[in-house]
C-alpha positions, 0 to 999 in steps of 0.5 A: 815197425811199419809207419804210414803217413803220407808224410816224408820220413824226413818231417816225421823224424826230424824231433828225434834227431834234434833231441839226441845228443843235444847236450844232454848228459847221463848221470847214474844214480842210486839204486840203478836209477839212471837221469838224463839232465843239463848241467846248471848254475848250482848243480844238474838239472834232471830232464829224464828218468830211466829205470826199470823199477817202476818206483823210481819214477815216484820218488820227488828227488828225482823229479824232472826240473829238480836241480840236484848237486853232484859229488 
């Protein structure tokens, strides 16, 4: 992929480098269904869904900022 900007590639890509790996954790769930969240006070809050069903994002037990309890 080209990208042209007539900004330095070191501003254009500076979002994706402070996000990854800044402290979020994988966690897999049903169906195939993989989140990607924080660890709170009472549980994992989810910040990502991932999945290839298409469905899996509609489901409200999965929604992004839902703190769900593991194990």
């Amino acid at each position: 992929m080209v990208l042209y900007t007539p900004y330095d590639v070191d501003i254009v890509m500076q979002d994706l480098r402070e996000t990854e790996g800044a402290g979020l954790r994988e966690v897999q769930a049903a169906a195939g269904i993989l989140l990607l969240g924080r660890d709170v006070e009472g549980g994992f809050r989810i910040e990502r869904v991932i999945s290839g069903n298409g469905n899996a994002y509609l489901l409200p037990e999965y929604q992004p900022g839902t703190v769900i309890r593991l194990g």
